[in-house]
MIFIDREN-861931 format. One record per residue (C-alpha): residue in three letters; x, y, z negated. Coordinates in steps of 0.1 Angstrom, whole numbers. Layout:
 res    xx    yy    zz
 ala     X     Y     Z
...
***
This chain:
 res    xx    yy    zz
 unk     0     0     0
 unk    14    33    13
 unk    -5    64    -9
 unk    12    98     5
 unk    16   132   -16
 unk     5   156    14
 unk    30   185     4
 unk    28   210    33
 unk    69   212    32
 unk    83   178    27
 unk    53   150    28
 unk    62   117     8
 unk    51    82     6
 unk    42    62   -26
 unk    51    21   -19
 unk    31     0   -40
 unk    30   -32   -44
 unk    49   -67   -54
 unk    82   -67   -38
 unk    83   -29   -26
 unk   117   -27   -37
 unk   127   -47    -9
 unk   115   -14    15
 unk   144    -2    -4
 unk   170     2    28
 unk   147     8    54
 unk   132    38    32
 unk   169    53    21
 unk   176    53    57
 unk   148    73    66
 unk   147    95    36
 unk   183   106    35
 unk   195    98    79
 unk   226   117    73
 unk   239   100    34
 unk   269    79    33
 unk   263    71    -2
 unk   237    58   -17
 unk   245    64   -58
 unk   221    42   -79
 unk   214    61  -114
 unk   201    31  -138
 unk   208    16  -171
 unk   228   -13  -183
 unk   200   -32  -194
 unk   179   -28  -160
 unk   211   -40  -140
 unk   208   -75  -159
 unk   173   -80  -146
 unk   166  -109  -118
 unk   149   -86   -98
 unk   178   -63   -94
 unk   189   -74   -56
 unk   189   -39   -47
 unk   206   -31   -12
 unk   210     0    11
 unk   233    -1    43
 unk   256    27    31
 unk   288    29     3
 unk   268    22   -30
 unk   277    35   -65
 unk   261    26   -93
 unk   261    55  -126
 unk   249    39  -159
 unk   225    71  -180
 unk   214    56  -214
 unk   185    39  -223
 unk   153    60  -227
 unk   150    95  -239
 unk   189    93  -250
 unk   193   100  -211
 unk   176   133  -209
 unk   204   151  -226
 unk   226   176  -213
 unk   259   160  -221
 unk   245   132  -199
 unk   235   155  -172
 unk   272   168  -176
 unk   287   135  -177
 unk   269   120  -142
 unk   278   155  -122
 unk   311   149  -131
 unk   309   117  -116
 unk   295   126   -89
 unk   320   151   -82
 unk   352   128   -84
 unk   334   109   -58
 unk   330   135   -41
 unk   294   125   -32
 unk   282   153    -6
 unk   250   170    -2
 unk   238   148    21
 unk   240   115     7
 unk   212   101   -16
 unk   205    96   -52
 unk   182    66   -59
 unk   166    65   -97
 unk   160    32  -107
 unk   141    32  -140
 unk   114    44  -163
 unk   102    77  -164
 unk   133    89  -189
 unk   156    76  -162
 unk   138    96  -127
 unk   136   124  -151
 unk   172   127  -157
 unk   182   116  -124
 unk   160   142  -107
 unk   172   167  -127
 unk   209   157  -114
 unk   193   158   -79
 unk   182   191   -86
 unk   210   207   -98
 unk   241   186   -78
 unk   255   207   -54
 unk   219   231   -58
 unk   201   199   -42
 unk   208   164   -32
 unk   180   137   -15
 unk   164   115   -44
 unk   143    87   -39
 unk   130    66   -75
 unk   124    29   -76
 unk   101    31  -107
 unk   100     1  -134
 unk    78     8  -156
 unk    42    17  -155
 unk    44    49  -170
 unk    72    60  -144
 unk    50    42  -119
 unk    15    59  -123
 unk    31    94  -135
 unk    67   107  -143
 unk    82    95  -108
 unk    56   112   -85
 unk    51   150   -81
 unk    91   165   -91
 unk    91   174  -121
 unk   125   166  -135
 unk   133   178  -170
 unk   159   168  -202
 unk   154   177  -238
 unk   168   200  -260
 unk   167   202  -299
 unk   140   226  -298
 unk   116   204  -274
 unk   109   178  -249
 unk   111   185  -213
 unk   122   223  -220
 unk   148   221  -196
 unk   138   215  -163
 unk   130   223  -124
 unk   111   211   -97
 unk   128   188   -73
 unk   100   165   -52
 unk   116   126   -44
 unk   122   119    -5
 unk    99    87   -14
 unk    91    64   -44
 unk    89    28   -50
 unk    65     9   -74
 unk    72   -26   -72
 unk    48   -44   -95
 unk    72   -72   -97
 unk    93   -54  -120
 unk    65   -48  -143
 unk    64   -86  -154
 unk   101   -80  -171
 unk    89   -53  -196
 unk    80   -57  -232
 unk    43   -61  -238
 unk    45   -32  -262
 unk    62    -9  -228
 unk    37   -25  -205
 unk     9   -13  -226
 unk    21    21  -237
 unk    22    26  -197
 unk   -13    23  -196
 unk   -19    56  -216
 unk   -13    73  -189
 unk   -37    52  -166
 unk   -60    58  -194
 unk   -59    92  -185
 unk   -62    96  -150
 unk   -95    76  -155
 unk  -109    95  -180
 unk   -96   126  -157
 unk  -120   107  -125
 unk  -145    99  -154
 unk  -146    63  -137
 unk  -171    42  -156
 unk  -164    23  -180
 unk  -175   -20  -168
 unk  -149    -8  -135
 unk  -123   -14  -160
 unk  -130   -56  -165
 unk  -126   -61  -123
 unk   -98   -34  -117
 unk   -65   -52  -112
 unk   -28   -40  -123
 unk   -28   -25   -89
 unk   -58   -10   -88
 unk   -49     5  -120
 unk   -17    19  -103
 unk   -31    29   -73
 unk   -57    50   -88
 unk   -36    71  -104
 unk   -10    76   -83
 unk   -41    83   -58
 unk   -48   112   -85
 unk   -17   127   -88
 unk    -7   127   -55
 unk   -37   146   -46
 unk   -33   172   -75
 unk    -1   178   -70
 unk    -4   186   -30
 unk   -26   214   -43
 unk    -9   226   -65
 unk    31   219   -63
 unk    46   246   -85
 unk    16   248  -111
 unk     3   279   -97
 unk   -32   274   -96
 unk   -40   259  -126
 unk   -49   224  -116
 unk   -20   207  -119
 unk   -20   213  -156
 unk   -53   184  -155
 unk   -28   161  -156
 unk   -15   178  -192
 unk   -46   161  -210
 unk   -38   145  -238
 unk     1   155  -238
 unk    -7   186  -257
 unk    -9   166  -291
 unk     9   139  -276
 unk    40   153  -266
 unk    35   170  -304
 unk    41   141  -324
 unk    60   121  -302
 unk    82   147  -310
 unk    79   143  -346
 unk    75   104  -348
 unk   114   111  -328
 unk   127   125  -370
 unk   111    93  -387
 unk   123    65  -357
 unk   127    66  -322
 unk   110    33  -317
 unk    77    47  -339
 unk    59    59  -307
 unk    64    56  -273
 unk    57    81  -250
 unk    18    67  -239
 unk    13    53  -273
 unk     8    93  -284
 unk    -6   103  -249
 unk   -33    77  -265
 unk   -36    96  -297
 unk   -37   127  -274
 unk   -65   115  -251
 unk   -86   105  -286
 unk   -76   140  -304
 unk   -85   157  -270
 unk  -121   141  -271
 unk  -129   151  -302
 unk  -115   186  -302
 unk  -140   190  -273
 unk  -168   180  -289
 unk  -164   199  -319
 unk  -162   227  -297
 unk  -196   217  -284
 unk  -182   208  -250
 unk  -189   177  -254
 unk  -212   155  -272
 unk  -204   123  -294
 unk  -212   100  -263
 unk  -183   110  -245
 unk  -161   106  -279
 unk  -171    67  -275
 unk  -167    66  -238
 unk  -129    79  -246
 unk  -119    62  -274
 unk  -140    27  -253
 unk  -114    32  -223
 unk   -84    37  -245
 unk   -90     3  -266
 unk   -97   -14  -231
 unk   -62   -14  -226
 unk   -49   -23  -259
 unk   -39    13  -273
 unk   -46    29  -308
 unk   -63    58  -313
 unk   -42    69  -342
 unk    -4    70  -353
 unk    15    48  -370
 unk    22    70  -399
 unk     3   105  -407
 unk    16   139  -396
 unk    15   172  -416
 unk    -9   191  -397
 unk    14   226  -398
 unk    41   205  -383
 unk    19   190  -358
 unk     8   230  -350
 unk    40   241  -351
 unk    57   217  -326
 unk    25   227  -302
 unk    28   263  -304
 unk    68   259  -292
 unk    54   233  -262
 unk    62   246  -229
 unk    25   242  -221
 unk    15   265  -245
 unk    22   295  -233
 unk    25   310  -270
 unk   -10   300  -274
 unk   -27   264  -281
 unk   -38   257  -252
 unk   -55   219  -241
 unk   -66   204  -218
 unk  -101   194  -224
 unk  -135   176  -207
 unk  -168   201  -207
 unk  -200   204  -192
 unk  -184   211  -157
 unk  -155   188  -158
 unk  -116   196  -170
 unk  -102   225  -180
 unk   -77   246  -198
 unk   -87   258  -230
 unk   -75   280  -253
 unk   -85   273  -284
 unk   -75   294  -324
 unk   -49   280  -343
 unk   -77   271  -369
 unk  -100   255  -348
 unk   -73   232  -339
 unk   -64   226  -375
 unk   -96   218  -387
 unk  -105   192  -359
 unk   -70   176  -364
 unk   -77   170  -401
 unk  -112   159  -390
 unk   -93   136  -363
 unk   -71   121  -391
 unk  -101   111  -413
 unk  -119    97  -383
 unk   -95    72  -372
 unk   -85    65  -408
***
């Protein structure tokens, strides 16, 4: 299945499907027609995997980036331009990202800012990376203050999604994935007995379907619609952040888009945009695929606020992302507001 992100500039396929990598060469060659080197950004464990029979028909170099958010750090970023350098890898060869959504985060950024731009094309293995992070080019790395704070848009040359690779994760990474399938079909407010008869693929494809449309409208974020896909992160990205302080194994990045998606819901209704129907509906699509609806351990509620106000999303305000009476918006909502519905939100899912 080919699903293409209609940019007006620089139009790019999506390959899904089991044993997409294996478009691999053919899709290099077309992406990147003048690279003599391919240089394969990855990590030590995904290089041990039996599906790793990854080939292009140009000089390949493989760069190992930490595992998971340890990647997206400026040393890092430092550290791979460096070695891209001493191999004097030009501006027209090709970067290909092979990895979660930490990994085609980092490595995007280093397409970005190598040489002011080099070709990028991610091989995706995860189902987070899959449905969201390795589609529409946003690249970004964290600093102490943030996630993602650092950043720029750079769009791939093409992406693969080989659901192969998916069978290799954890079952705790397969399912965090699925918090962000969770909300691209809360986002198409798909109903809910779809979910029993929609396949891994289907899953995929309908949210890749989603974001690819979105972001052809909206590249650079300009218009507003792009930030849709932002539901849920707003808290999400807020205590992932914090859960980071107690253990970075506590909460994976679609575990707290979960919590998110559940905070989101009832943050709308209790500002009467929604009723408590669409509170079940929510929380009813989120347990389909296996996710909690709370964190593992409680968050002070100032912190929680505190680590919103200084998202990038916010804009210096509180602003979510949130379902009313004529679909999804962006709200701003008061400090206080926000604090009273997260304390109701805690007691809730108690």
């Amino acid at each position: 299945m080919i699903i293409t992100v209609a940019l007006s500039d620089a139009p790019y396929n999506v390959h899904i499907g089991a044993g997409a990598r294996r478009e691999l060469a053919t899709v290099v060659a077309a992406a990147a027609p003048r690279a003599k080197v391919a240089v394969f950004i990855t990590t030590p464990s995904l290089r041990k995997q039996p599906w790793w029979d990854l080939t292009v028909p140009l000089a390949s170099l493989v760069i190992e980036v930490p595992e998971g958010e340890a990647a997206k750090d400026m040393a890092v970023v430092a550290r791979v331009c460096d070695d891209l350098a001493r191999a004097t890898v030009s501006r027209h060869d090709v970067i290909v990202a092979v990895g979660g959504g930490a990994t085609t985060d980092v490595a995007g950024f280093i397409a970005a800012v190598y040489l002011r731009g080099v070709a990028v094309v991610h091989v995706s293995t995860t189902v987070a990376g899959q449905v969201d992070a390795a589609i529409g080019g946003k690249t970004a790395v964290n600093v102490p203050a943030g996630k993602n704070l650092v950043g720029a848009f750079h769009q791939p040359r093409a992406v693969i999604c080989d659901l192969e690779m998916l069978t290799t994760l954890s079952e705790r990474e397969r399912r965090g994935g699925f918090g962000e399938v969770a909300k691209c079909w809360l986002l198409e407010q798909r109903p809910l007995e779809e979910l029993d008869t929609a396949s891994v693929e289907d899953f995929v494809a309908m949210a890749v379907a989603l974001k690819a449309t979105i972001v052809a409208r909206d590249e650079f974020e300009r218009t507003g619609e792009r930030a849709l896909l932002n539901y849920g992160h707003t808290l999400g990205h807020a205590i992932e952040r914090l859960a980071l302080a107690h253990d970075d194994d506590l909460l994976r990045h679609g575990e707290a888009v979960a919590c998110g998606l559940a905070f989101a819901a009832r943050l709308a209704r209790d500002l009467g945009r929604v009723d408590e129907s669409y509170v079940r509906y929510s929380d009813a699509v989120v347990a389909h695929f296996g996710l909690a609806i709370r964190p593992p351990v409680a968050f002070d509620v100032e912190e929680v606020l505190e680590v919103m106000a200084r998202d990038k999303k916010a804009h210096h305000n509180l602003v979510f992302v949130l379902p009313g009476p004529d679909g999804f918006g962006s709200v701003t909502v008061d400090a206080d507001d926000v604090r009273a519905a997260y304390r109701r939100y805690e007691e809730e899912v108690r």
